[in-house]
C-alpha angles and dihedrals in degrees: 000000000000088000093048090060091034088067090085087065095031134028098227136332135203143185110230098233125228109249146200096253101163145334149222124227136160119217123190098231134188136186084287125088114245133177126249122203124203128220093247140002120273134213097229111341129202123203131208117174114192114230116272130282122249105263094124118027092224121112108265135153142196106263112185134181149182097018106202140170088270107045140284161264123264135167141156123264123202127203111251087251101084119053121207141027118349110213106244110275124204106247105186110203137197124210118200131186104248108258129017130348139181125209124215095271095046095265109143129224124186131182137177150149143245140168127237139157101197119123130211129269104016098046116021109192126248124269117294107211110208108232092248125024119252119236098208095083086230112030115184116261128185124187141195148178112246106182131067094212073135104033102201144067113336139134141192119247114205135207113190114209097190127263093337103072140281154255125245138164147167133275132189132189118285089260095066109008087114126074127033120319129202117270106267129180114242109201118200144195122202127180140169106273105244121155079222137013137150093046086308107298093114132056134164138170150140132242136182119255133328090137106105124160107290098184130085129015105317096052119151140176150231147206143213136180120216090221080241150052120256116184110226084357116211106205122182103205126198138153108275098202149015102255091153141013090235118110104259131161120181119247116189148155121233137213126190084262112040153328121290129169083029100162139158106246106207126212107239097179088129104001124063113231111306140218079253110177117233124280135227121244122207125190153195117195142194137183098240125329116293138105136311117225133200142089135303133213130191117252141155140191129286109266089229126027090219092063114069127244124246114271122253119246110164094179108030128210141152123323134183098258094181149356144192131210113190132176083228138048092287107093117126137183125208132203122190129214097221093167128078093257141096107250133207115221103190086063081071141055147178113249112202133205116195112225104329118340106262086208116024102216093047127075128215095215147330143230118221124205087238097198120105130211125324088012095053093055117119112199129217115298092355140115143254118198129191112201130191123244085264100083128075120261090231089060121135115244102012119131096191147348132232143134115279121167097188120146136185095274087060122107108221119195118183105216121194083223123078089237135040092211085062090059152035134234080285091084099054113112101169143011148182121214124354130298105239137142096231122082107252097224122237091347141327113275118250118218096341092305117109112218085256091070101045111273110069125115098225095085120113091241101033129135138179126218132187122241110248088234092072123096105169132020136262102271098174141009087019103207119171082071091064127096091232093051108125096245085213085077113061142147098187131073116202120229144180144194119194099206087045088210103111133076099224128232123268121174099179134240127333090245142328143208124263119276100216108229124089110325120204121204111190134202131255086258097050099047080058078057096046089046090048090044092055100049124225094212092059114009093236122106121274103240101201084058088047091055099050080044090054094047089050091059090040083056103052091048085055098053086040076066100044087047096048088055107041081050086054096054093049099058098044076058097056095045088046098057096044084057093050101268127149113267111257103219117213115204 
């Protein structure tokens, strides 16, 4: 009903809704194929099974085939060098909605396929870029072959490259590794490593390197805790490296609250038992089969490895889109809306820290958004600009004035609280350079390049952009302002002005993903109203148009009443009536 009124301010309105986006399950296999349903269809499903548990101390695999919207194929595989019946063996398995997904508490999981038909070790396959970057610097990522074009033993061997993408390949067992293979599809499932997400139903991770040779007679063992407990856990367990050419797949036992008995089972089809190094495991874990749920975006690769990926930011707020320093009084900092809402800056503030924090958890100053409502409101995909005292009043693009003395040795955090000493690190949304107690010389690095060399802040017209692929800010381990950072990857562009006078245009990412609250979509006509409400000679809101916006709202909120009442009374008529009542006309 409230939509319904609401119709005469905004065109339309809608809630984004949580949804099934995956599942866990366990299956007992054998050496024969066998169907496995899922609990529900799926769009485009990818599968990842985790390698077998430890029942039988012979070399087997997970072997799956013909994915489809209903479920899948598995079986066991077993290395040409045991002959017979393999004992069932547990396989957990995960199944992800192709793309991008969200989980309740903002953690992404992507998954996706590709075909290849290199082999490991003689022909390792090219990157694989993940459709959005990643913003833990080494997310966990599990592989696995799902078709059967060899059907026979034969694993994937993975090399991860950070929050960018990965490497996998195939591997088959010693008697046949060499020579061209048929073309196979690899699936795979990446997440944020967190030791817990989702309220604590999920947990992943990695760990080096607990695998060691479990066959023959020198066979040993490992062990891993989760970091957590997971009832009836579900792990899906994988190698997490390539720590040896030789065909290896891990075997384990779990517990609710770990991993034991976690080894590298080696193919021995040609070779005897090596002295094979120890392997690393990596993990997804959920407390007992059932569903994920969450939401799901469409994405889809990087046209190019070399270019990265757009940050994740599953649940979008304010970042620093640009800012100044100057050797005079004309430095600005810049902070940009990129949700669907209406934003209030004065609920936020910069925190600085001169030269290095002395202590870390304690500030040197901060610099307030010194506006106050209307004036302080940031519309949807807009800017909000503090300027230093340098700059006329009368200057194009500014918010708000006020004295900043910043330079490029400063460590800058952006806090969604109006004052750093009422929060933690917690609150930090965005940030420019690195927290540390030493003094970081002449200025931080940006991307790996020093000022010297072109691409510092501390220059007297220099000015940092951000990079049209960035959607959220750097909240923690902030590494593009660090000398080793791999200047390929950047999300700043560096700019100057020589007359140092301007506020320069920013017009915000390409796109973004979706924050997921009320999303309001406008009309032609009321995007007219939102451009006249956020004036173009000041950058603060015009207040006559606020208040007809506001009666408007006041308005719509009067006929959702009238309408509410004139429904009740209809319906009293109608129940009156069916009990022999007298009819109620309404004129």
């Amino acid at each position: 009903m409230l939509c319904f009124a609401a119709f005469i301010v905004i065109q339309r309105c809608f809630l984004v809704q949580s949804a099934v986006i995956g599942e866990f399950g366990v299956e007992a296999v054998t050496q024969t194929w066998k169907y496995v349903s899922f609990s529900q269809p799926f769009t485009n499903p990818v599968v990842v099974a985790g390698d077998p548990t430890l029942n039988k101390a012979e070399v087997a695999t997970t072997n799956i085939k013909q994915v489809d919207t209903n479920g899948f194929w598995v079986r066991l595989a077993k290395s040409p060098s045991h002959d017979g019946i393999h004992i069932s063996e547990n396989i957990y398995y995960i199944v992800v909605e192709s793309g991008t997904n969200y989980v309740s508490d903002g953690t992404m999981i992507q998954a996706g396929t590709f075909t290849t038909n290199n082999t490991y070790p003689e022909n390792f396959p090219p990157f694989q870029p993940f459709p959005i970057a990643f913003t833990a610097t080494n997310p966990t990522v599990l592989t696995q072959r799902t078709t059967a074009e060899l059907d026979d033993w034969m694993v994937t061997r993975l090399v991860t490259e950070g929050k960018l993408g990965f490497r996998a390949g195939l591997q088959h067992h010693e008697s046949t590794n060499s020579g061209p293979k048929p073309t196979e599809t690899i699936s795979w499932v990446a997440v944020d490593t967190k030791a817990e997400f989702g309220n604590g139903m999920f947990g992943s991770g990695s760990k080096c390197c607990p695998a060691s040779p479990c066959n023959g007679n020198t066979a040993s063992y490992g062990t891993l805790a989760f970091g957590a407990t997971f009832n009836s856990s579900v792990p899906i367990v994988k190698l997490g490296g390539v720590a040896s050419a030789i065909p290896v797949n891990a075997r384990f036992h779990k517990s609710d609250t770990g991993l034991t008995h976690i080894c590298g089972m080696e193919d021995v089809s040609v070779n005897s038992v090596q002295n094979h190094p120890n392997e690393g495991v990596a993990w997804i874990v959920r407390a007992g089969i059932g569903t994920i749920e969450g939401h799901s975006i469409t994405t889809s690769p990087t046209s190019s490895p070399t270019e990265e990926p757009m940050p994740a930011c599953p649940y979008s707020t304010l970042f620093i889109s640009q800012i100044q320093e100057s050797a005079t009084n004309h430095r600005y900092i810049q902070v940009y809306n990129p949700t669907y809402r209406a934003v209030d800056v004065s609920r936020f503030s910069f925190a600085v820290c001169n030269n290095g924090c002395s202590d870390p958890d304690a500030y040197d100053y901060t610099i307030h958004f010194q506006s106050s409502f209307p004036k302080s409101i940031l519309l949807p995909r807009r800017v909000y600009t503090i300027c230093d005292t340098g700059f006329a009043p009368t200057t194009h693009g500014c918010s708000e004035f006020q004295s900043m003395s910043f330079d490029g040795m400063d460590y800058i955090a952006l806090m969604n609280i109006s004052h750093w000493q009422n929060g933690s690190a917690a609150n930090v949304i965005d940030s420019i350079g690195i927290l540390t107690e030493s003094d970081p010389g002449s200025a931080f690095t940006v991307c790996g390049v020093h000022e010297e060399e072109g691409a510092g802040m501390d220059l007297t017209t220099g000015l940092l952009q951000r990079s049209s692929i960035v959607c959220c800010g750097a909240t923690s381990d902030n590494a593009e302002f660090n000398s080793t950072w791999d200047k390929s990857y950047c999300s700043w562009n560096q700019k100057y002005d020589e007359s140092n006078l301007t506020i320069k245009a920013y017009t915000g990412p390409t796109s973004c993903p979706l924050d997921f609250a009320t999303i309001m979509h406008f009309s032609s006509e009321k995007e007219e109203l939102a451009e006249q409400v956020f004036s173009d000679s000041d950058g603060f809101w015009n207040e006559n148009v606020y208040r007809l916006g506001l009666g408007s709202i006041i308005l719509a909120l009067f006929l959702t009443f009238i309408i509410s009442v004139v429904y009740y009374i209809l319906m009293n008529s109608k129940n009156y009536n069916r009990h022999g009542g007298s009819a109620i006309t309404i004129l």
